[in-house]
C-alpha positions in Angstrom: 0.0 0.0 0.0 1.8 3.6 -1.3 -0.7 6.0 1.3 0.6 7.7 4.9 -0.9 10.4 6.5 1.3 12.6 8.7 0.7 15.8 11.4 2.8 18.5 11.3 3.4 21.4 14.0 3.9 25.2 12.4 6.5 26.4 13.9 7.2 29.8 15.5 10.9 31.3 15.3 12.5 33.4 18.5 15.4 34.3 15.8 14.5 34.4 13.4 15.3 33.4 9.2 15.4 36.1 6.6 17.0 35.7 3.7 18.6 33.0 1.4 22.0 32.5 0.5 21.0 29.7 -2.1 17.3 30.3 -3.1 17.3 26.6 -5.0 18.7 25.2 -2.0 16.5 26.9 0.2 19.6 28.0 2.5 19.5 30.7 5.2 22.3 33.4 6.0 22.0 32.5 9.3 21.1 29.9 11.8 17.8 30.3 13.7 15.7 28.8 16.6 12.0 27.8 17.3 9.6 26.0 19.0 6.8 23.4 17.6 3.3 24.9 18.2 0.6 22.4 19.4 -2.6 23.8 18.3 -1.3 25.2 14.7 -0.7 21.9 12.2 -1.2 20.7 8.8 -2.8 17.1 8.5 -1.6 15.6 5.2 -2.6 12.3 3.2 -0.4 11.3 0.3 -1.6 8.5 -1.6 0.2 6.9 -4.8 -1.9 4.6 -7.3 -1.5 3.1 -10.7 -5.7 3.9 -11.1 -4.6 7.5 -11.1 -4.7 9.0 -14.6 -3.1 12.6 -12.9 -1.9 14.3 -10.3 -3.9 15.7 -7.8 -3.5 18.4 -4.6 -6.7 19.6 -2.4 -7.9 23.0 -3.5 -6.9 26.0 -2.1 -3.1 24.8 -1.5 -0.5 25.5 -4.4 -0.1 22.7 -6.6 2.9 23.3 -9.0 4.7 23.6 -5.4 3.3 20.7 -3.7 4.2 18.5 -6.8 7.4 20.1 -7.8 8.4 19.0 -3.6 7.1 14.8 -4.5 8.4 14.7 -7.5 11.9 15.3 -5.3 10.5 12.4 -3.7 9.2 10.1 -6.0 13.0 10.6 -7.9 14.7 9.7 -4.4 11.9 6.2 -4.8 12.2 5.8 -8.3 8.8 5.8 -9.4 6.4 7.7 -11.5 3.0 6.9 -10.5 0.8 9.2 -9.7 -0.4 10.9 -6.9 -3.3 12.3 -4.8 -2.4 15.0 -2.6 -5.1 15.9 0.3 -4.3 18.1 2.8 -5.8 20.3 5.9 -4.8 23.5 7.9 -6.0 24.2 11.6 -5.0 27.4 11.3 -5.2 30.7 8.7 -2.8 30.0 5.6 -0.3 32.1 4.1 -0.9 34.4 6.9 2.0 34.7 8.0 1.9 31.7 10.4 4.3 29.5 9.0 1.7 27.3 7.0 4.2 26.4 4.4 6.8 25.1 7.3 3.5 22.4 8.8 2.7 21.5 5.5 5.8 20.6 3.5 7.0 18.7 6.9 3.9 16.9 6.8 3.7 16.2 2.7 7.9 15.4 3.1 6.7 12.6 6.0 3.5 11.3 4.3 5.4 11.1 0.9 8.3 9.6 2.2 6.7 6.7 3.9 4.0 6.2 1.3 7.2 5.5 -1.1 9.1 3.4 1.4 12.0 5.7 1.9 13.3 5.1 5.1 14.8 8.2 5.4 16.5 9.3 9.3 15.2 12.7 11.0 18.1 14.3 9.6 17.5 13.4 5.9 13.7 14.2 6.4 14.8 17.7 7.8 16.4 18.4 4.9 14.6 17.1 2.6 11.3 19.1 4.2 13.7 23.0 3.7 13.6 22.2 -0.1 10.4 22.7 -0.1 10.1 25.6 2.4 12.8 26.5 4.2 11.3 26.9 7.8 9.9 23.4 7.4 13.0 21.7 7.9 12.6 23.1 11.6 9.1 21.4 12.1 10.6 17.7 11.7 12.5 17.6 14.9 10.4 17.8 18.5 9.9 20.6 20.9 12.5 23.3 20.5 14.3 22.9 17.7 17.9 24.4 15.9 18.4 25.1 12.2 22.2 24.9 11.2 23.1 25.2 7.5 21.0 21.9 5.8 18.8 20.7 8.8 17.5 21.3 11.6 17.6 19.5 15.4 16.0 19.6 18.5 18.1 21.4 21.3 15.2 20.9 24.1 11.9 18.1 23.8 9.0 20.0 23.8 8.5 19.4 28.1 11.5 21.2 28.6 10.3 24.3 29.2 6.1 25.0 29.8 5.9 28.1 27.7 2.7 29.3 25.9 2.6 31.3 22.5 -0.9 32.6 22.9 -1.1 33.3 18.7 -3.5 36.6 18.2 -4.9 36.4 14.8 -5.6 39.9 13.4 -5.6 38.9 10.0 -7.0 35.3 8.1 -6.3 36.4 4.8 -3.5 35.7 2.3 -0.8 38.3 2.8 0.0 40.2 -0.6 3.6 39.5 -0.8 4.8 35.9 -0.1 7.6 35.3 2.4 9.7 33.7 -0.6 9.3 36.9 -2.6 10.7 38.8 0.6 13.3 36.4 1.2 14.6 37.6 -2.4 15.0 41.0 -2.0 16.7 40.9 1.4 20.4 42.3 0.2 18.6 45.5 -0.8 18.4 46.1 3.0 21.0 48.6 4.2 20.7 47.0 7.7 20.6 43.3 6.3 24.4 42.9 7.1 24.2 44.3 10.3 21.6 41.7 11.1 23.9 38.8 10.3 26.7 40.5 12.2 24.5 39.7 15.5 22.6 36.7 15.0 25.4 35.1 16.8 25.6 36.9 19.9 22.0 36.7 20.1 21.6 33.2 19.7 24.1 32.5 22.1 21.8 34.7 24.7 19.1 33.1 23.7 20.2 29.7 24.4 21.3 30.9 28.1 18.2 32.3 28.4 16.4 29.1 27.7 19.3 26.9 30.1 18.3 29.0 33.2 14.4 29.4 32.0 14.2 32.8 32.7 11.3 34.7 31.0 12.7 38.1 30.8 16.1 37.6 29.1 14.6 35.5 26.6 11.9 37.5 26.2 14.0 40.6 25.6 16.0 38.9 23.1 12.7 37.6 21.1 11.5 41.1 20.7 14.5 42.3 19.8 15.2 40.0 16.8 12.0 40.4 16.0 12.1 44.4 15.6 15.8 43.6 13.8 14.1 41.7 11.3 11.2 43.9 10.3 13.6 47.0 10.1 15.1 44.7 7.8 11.9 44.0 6.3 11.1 47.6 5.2 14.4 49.0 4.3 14.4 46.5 1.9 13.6 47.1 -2.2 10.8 47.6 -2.4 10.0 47.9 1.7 7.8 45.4 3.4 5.7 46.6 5.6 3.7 42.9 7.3 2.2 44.9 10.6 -1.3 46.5 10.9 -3.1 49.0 13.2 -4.1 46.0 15.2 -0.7 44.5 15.5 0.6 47.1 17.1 -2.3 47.4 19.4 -2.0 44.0 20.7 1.6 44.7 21.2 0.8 48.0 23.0 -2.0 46.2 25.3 0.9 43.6 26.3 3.3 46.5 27.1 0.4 48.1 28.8 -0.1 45.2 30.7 3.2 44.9 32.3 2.8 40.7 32.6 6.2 38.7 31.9 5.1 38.1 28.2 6.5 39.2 25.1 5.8 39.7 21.5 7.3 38.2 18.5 6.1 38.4 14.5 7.0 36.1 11.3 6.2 37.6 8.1 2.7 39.0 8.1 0.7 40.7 11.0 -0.5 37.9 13.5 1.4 38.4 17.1 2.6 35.8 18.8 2.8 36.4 22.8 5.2 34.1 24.7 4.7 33.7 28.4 5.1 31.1 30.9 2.2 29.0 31.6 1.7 29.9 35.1 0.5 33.3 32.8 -1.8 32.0 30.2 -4.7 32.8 32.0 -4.0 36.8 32.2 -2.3 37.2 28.9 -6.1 35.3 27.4 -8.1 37.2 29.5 -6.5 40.5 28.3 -6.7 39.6 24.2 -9.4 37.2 23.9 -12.5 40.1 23.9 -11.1 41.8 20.8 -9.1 38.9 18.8 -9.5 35.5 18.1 -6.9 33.2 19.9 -4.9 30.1 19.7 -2.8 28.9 22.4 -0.3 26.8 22.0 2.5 25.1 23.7 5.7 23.1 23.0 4.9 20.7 21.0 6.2 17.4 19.0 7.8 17.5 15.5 6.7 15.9 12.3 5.0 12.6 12.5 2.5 9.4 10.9 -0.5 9.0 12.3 
């Protein structure tokens, strides 16, 4: 039987990726770090058949892409049969909530069982960033790394019990895709300046996350976060992701003074991260006026 179904996690960076080195390749400038989210995930069935006279992908979700990312697979297997693509979102897509990261993890699992490849979680993590690079971070559990051609997990997801309480201020399909951004980022006159500190800022970032405190690592999220959009819209021609309602959700957690802080991907949705002893506080303040998803570490990539 060539048919596997396989779960995904989006996943949400605290530094961030922006920018490719080798567009083909799907390499980053720069190594980056995230964590699985729970409640945000892509459920994907891959099913190859001889009775199938064409390719085919749900509606809704870009084919050529999809296709373009199993025929990579079905190379690897050598075969050519056909295949039947379904897939499902729990969350907004191409919203700027790492949809394409959940689903190509999930289509790069389903297709590679399906075809019998037994591939390690190394080859599956790389396999997953050639067809979106953030997806190669979704393979691995909990809180994961991303050197160079794959990613790994540095913590399993019950290392640490934080919540990113994701406010959704926008469903819709952002106007200019991350890949398109990703393109342009070496018109940026602050893009090298960027690089120059990923370093120090991971390695703060990871102390942060040995001792578990809240406020250095929060401090560090926001400010990679606020590197990259200054980034973002110095570039040619700027992007400018945020809304009116971004920045009031980030001004009502400011407000609020509660140990939880902001970070953003490309587009407008806020992510708050916050310890779980805070959850309740940080909902109660945004749930009225946004619609919320709360996640919290999660697993990476896996059949079901």
């Amino acid at each position: 039987m060539m048919k596997a179904t396989a779960i995904a996690p989006a996943n949400i960076a605290f530094i961030k990726y922006w920018g490719r080195k080798d567009a083909k390749l799907r390499l980053a400038y720069n190594s980056s770090i995230s964590m699985n989210l729970s409640a945000c995930t892509t459920t994907t069935t891959v099913e190859f058949s001889s009775d199938f006279i064409e390719d085919q992908v749900s509606e809704g979700f870009d084919a050529r892409r999809i296709l373009n990312h199993v025929d990579r697979l079905r190379k690897l297997a050598g075969i050519h049969t056909h295949v039947h693509v379904t897939t499902q979102n729990s969350f907004p897509t191409s919203a700027g909530i790492a949809s394409s990261a959940s689903g190509f993890a999930a289509l790069t699992v389903a297709a590679a069982s399906a075809l019998h490849l037994n591939c390690s979680e190394k080859e599956l993590s790389g396999l997953a960033r050639l067809g979106s690079g953030s997806a190669c971070r979704s393979i691995p559990d909990g809180f994961v790394q991303w050197d160079d051609t794959f990613a790994y997990s540095i913590h399993p997801p019950e290392y640490w019990d934080l919540r990113d309480i994701l406010v959704i201020v926008e469903s819709q399909a952002k106007d200019v895709s991350s890949s398109k951004g990703h393109d342009m980022v070496t018109t940026s006159p602050h893009f090298q300046k960027r690089l120059e500190r990923i370093p120090d800022r991971i390695a703060r970032l990871k102390e942060a996350m040995k001792v578990k405190n809240i406020q250095m690592f929060g401090e560090v999220i926001e400010e990679d976060c606020l590197d990259m959009h200054h980034v973002m819209q110095t570039q040619v021609p700027p992007l400018f992701y945020w809304n009116k309602q971004t920045k009031q959700v980030i001004d009502a957690i400011k407000k609020s003074g509660l140990p939880a802080y902001f970070t953003i991907d490309a587009g407008p949705n806020v992510h708050i991260i916050c310890e779980a002893k805070d959850e309740k506080e940080v909902v109660n303040l945004l749930r009225t006026k946004y619609k919320i998803m709360v996640n919290k570490p999660s697993k990476g990539a896996h059949l079901i």
